[in-house]
N, C-alpha and C positions, 0 to 999 in steps of 0.2 A: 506489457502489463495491462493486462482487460481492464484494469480496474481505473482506470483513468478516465473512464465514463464513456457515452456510445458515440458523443460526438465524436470520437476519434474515429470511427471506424464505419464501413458502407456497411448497411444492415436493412432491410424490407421485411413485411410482412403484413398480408393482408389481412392476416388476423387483428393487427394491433387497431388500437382505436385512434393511432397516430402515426403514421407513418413517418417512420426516420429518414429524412431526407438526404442523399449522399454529399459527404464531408470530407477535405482530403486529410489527412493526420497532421498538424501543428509539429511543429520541426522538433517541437519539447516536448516529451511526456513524464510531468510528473507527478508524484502520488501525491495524494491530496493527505493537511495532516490529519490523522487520526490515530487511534489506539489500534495496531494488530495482535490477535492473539493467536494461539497454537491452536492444531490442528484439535489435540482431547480437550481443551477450555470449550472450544466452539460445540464439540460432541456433547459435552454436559450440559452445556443449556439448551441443547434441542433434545435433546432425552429429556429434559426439564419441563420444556413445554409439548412432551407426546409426540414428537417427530421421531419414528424409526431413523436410525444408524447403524453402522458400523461399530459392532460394543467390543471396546476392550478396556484396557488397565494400564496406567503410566507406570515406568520403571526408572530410576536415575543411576539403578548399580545393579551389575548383572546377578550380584546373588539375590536378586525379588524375581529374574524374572522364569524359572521352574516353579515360584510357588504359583504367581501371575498367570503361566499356560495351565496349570492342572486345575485352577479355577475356570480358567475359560471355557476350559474341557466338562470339569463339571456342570458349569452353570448354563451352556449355548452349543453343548456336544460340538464344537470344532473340530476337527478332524487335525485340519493346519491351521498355523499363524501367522500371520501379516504383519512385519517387524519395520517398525516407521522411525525415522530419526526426526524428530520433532525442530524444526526451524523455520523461520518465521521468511518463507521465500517459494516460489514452487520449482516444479523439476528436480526433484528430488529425486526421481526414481532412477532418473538417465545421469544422475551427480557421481563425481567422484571427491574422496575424504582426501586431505591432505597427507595420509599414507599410502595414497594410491591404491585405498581400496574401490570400490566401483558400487555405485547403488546407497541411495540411502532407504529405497523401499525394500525388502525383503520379503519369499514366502520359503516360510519353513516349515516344512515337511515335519518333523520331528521337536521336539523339545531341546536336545542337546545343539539342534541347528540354532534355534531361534536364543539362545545362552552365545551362541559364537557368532553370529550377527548382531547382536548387542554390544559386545565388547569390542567390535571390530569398529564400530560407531561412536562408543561413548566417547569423549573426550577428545574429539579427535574434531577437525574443520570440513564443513560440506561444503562442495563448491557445485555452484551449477548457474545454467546461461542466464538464473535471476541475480546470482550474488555476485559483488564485487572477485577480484581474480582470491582474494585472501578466503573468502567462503564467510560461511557461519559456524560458531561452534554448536553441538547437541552438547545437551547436559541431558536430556528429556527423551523417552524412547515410551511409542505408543507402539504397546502390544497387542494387535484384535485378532477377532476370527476371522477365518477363511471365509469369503462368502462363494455359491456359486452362482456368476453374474451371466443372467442372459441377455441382457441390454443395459445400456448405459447412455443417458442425458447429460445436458447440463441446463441448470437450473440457478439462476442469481435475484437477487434482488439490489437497486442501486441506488443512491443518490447521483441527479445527474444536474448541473447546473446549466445545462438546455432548456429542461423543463421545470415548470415551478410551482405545477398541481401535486407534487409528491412524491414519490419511488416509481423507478422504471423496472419492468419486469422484464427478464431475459434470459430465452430459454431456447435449447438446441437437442432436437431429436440425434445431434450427433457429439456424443457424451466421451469423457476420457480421455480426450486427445485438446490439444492445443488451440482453445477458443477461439484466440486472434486468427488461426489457421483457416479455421474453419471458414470464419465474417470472410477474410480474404478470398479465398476460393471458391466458396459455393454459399455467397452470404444470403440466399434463397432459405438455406440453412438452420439462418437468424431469427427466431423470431421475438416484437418485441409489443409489449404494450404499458401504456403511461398508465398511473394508477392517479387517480385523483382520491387525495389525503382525506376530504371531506364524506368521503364513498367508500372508501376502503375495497380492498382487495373480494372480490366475493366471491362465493362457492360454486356457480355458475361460470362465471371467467375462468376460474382454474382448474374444471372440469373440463370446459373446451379444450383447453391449455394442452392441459392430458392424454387427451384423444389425438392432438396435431400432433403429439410429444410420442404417439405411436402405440401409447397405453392400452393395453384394451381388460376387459369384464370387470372383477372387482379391483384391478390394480388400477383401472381410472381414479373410483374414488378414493385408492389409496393416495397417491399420488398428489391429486387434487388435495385431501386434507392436510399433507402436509405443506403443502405450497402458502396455503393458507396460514396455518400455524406460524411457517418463516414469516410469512409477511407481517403477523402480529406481534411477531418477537424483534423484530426489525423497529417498529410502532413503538415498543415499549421500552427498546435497548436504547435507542435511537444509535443503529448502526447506519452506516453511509453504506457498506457493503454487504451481503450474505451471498457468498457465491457456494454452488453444491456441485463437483465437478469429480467423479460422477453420481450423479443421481438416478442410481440402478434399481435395476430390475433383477430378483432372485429367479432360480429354477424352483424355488419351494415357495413361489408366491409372495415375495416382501417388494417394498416400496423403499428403500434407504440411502440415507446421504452417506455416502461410502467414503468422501472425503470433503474437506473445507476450508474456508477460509473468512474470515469474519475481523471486518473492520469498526470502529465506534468513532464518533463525533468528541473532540476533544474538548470541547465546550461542555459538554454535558457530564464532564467526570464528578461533579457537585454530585449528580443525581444518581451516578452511578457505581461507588464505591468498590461494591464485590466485585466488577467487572476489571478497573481500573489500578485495583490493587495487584492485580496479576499480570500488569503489564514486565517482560522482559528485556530488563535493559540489558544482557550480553547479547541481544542481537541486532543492538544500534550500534552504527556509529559514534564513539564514544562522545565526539564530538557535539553531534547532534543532543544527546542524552543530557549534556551537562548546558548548552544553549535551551534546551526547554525549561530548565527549572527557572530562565529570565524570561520566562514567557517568547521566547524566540522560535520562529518555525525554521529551522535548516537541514537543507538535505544534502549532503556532500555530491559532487557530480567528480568529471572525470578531465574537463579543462583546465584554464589557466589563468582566466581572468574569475577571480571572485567578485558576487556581486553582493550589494547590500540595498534592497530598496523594502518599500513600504505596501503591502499589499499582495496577496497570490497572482491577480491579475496583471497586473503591472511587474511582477517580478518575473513572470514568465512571457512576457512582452520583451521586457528588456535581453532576456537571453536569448528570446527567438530575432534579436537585432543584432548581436553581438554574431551571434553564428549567418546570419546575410552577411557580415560586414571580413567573416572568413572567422571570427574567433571560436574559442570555445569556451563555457563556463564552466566554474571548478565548482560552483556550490548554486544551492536557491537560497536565496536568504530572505523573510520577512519581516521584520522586524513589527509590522503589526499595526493598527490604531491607535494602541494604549504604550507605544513607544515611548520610553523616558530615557534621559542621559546616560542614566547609571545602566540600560539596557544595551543604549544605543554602544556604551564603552565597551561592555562586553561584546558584542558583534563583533566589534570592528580590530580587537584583540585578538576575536580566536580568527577571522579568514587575513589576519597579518600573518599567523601562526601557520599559515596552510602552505608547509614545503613546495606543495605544486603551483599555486596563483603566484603569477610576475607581475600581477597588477589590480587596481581594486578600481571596480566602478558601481558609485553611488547614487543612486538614481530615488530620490524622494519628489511625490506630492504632496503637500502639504493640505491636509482637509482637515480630515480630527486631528490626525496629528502635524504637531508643530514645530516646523523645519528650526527653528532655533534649539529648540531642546536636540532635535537628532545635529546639528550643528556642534554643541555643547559635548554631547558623547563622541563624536568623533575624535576635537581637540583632545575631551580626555583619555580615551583612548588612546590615541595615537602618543600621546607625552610618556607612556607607560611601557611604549618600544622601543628598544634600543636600534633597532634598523629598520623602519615603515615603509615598505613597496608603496610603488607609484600609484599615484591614489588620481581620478577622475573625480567631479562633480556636480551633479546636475541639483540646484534645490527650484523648485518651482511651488507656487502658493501660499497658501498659509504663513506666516512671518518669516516668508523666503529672508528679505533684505536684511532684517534682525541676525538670521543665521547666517547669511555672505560675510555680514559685519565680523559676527562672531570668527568664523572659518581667517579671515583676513587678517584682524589686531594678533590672533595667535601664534602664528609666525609659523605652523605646517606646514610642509609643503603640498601641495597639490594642484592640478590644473583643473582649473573654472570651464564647465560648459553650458551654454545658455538652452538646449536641448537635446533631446536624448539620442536624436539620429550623431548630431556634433559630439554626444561623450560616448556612444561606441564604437565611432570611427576614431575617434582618440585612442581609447584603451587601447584597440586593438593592433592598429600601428606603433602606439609605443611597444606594446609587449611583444610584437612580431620581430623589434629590433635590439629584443633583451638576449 
């Protein structure tokens, strides 16, 4: 998953006005939380703001989608159609549906094709090497025109918490195919430059951009203006990601983002309403879906020791400790700064609930938040299960002692550890001998 920012990944370029210096990958990658949306959400707001696309029409039942082509046909002469299974994951085109059909991108030649590739999709599960083995369901099916592509980019924009002047721009003359691929083997490839917030993105930079990106006569400044355009709609969205993959080049002269993927900052759903209302909960983890409405960040994994601590940083510390020490984790869990009891209850409920974890290690520091209160949620939590796995505990800071107290008079079970190396070697030897 690219999108997990560049430190992950060796990337150069003597274009940038910072060079990326090589990084080895963090044993974790995981996505940072935000809002994902579908591939035509993301097309509309760049059709919004003047970015050429890929134009078609969403369909959720296959009797729309012959009226859907003969518009296409009318309105952008398509010849064919490009039949997409809308889920919020990539690899989709190499994906197989839990009927064993193959492909959730399609090009149909004909109308009655692109009617029987719809139906062969709807309602049905897409699996591919980004989803879990179960897939995602389509309910949503993007109908576009056929483009004819002479080149193909890729073009992103990101939040990277390396740098702290603003969005990093990342872009590859070698479009289409598999990013990480790319960085990995010919990360010459890569190219990348830090944008500072104060300065903005400018028509000069992205002109260059254009030309390294292989561009040439007036599709430089095509290309160029939309780079730009993303980056202001990035500015205004406040997205953490805009990635455009590929970012092609037509035989009739167009500039367009042929496909997408577009992430937003979850903090800022106050400000962003029309964005946020459109978020799709059947393509979460159901799990995950009903821990955010407590303000909880969790992202289910595929281990056995669930964890429960305080902060993105620190929770993905802790599981890159857990896996040194040979375990694996079954979830990230954050519970956050603005942790209360009645949150901390719910955490520590739903990864009891979690058929896969044999053991639970809690790992809080205590800064804003206050190891007595997440102390408090755990007791209460935990009295609300009838069988509670083996639970570790690390409290450290903030009214650590307050919360030992607490954890102690209540009569829980659980083992006390005075540091985080001493409670991953714990969990993971108990759970090794479960």
């Amino acid at each position: 998953f690219f999108r997990v920012f560049l430190c992950n990944l060796t990337m150069f370029s003597s274009f940038s006005r910072r060079v990326v210096s090589n990084a080895r990958a963090p044993v974790w990658r995981v996505a940072s939380r935000g809002l994902h949306v579908h591939e035509y959400v993301a097309k509309e707001k760049m059709l919004a703001s003047g970015i050429d696309v890929q134009r078609g029409l969403v369909v959720e039942n296959t009797d729309a989608v012959e009226a859907v082509a003969q518009k296409l046909v009318a309105d952008y002469n398509t010849e064919w159609f490009i039949v997409k299974a809308q889920i919020l994951s990539g690899g989709r085109g190499k994906g197989t549906f839990d009927t064993g059909f193959k492909g959730g991108v399609k090009l149909a030649k004909t109308i009655p094709d692109a009617v029987d590739y719809t139906s062969q999709m709807l309602g049905n599960r897409l699996i591919t090497h980004q989803t879990t083995k179960d897939g995602q369901p389509v309910h949503k099916i993007f109908i576009a025109e056929c483009l004819d592509i002479k080149k193909e980019c890729y073009f992103a924009i990101m939040l990277n918490p390396k740098f702290t002047t603003g969005h990093v721009v990342v872009a590859s003359p070698k479009g289409g195919v598999d990013i990480e691929g790319v960085a990995k083997e010919t990360p010459e490839d890569i190219f990348t430059l830090e944008i500072d917030v104060n300065k903005g993105f400018s028509m000069e930079e992205a002109t260059a951009l254009a030309g390294r990106l292989g561009f040439e006569g007036d599709r430089i400044q095509k290309a160029a203006d939309s780079m730009v355009k993303l980056y202001k709609l990035a500015i205004e969205t406040d997205a953490t990601l805009l990635e455009i993959n590929p970012f092609a080049e037509t035989n009739d002269g167009r500039v367009a983002a042929v496909d997408a993927k577009f992430q937003f900052d979850d903090s800022s759903a106050h400000r962003h309403a029309d964005i946020f209302c459109l978020r799709d909960d059947s393509q979460e983890n159901p799990k995950e879906a009903e821990l955010r409405e407590h303000g909880l960040n969790y992202i289910a994994l595929d281990g056995n020791i669930a964890c429960m601590v305080n902060g993105a940083g620190l929770a993905m510390a802790t599981m890159d400790i857990i896996h040194a020490y040979g375990g694996e984790p079954a979830n990230f869990l954050d519970v956050g700064g603005m942790a209360t009891a009645a949150s901390t209850a719910e955490a520590m409920k739903a990864i009891n609930n979690d058929p896969q974890a044999k053991g639970i290690l809690v790992n809080i520091f205590g800064g804003i938040v206050r190891c007595d209160r997440i102390a408090q949620g755990i007791v209460d939590g935990v009295k609300e299960i009838k069988d509670p796995k083996t639970m570790v505990i690390r409290l450290s800071g903030n009214h650590a002692e307050e919360g030992w107290k607490i954890l102690e008079d209540s009569g829980i079970p659980f083992v006390k550890a005075s540091n985080l190396d001493e409670a991953a070697n714990t969990v993971v030897r108990v759970c090794a001998n479960m």
